[in-house]
N, C-alpha and C positions, 0 to 999 in steps of 0.2 A: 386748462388743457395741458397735455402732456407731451412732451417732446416725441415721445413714439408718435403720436398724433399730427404734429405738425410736420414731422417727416414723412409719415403717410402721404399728406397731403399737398406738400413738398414735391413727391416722385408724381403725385396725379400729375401736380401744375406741369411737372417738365414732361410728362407723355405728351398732356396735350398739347405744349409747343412742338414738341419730335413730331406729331402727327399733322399739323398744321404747316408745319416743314415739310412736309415729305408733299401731302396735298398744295404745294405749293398757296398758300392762305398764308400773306402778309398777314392780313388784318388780327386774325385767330391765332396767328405765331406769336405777337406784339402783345394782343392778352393776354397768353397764356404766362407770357416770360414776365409782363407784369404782375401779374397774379403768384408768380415763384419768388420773385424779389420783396413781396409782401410776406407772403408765407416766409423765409429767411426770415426776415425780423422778427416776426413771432417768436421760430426757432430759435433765434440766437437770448431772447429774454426766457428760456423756457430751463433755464437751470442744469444747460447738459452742453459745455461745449464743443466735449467732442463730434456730437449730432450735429448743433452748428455750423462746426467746420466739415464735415462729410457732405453736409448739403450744401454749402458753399462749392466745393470742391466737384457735387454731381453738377451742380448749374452752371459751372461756369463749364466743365467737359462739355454738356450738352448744346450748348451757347458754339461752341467751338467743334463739334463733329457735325451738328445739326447740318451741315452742307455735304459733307463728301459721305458717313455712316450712320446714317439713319439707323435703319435695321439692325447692325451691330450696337449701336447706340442704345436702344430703344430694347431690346435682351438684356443688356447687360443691367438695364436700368430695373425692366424686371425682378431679375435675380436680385439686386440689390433690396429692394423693396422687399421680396418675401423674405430675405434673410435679416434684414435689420428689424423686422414684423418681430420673428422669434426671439429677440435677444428680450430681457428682462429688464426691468427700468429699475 
């Protein structure tokens, strides 16, 4: 698999904690943020550090606004994802 790939899959993991936050869902928050800190490890053996550290750096924002901006949170993350999509591997 390809670092594009696991960062894809990287921004899903953290919507669906952002969404299970916002839905107030303990349960589905706690998956999802497991499920991001899996996918990281992935990304980080995936031959691209700087993606590594970008999604390091989205999970722990999201981890950390997931209370007070959701909705800001959760755009920004968007955009992120469509524009790291176009970059070239």
């Amino acid at each position: 698999m390809t670092a594009r790939f696991y960062f894809a899959n990287l921004c899903a993991d953290v919507s669906r904690f952002l969404k299970a936050r916002a839905e107030r869902n303990e349960t589905r928050a706690q998956d999802a943020l497991s499920r991001a800190y899996r996918t990281l490890s992935f990304l980080r053996n995936a031959g691209r550090p700087e993606a590594y550290e970008e999604g390091l750096l989205l999970l722990r924002g999201a981890v950390l606004a997931a209370e007070e901006r959701l909705e800001e949170t959760r755009a920004a993350l968007d955009a992120l994802a469509r524009q790291y999509h176009t970059v070239s591997e």
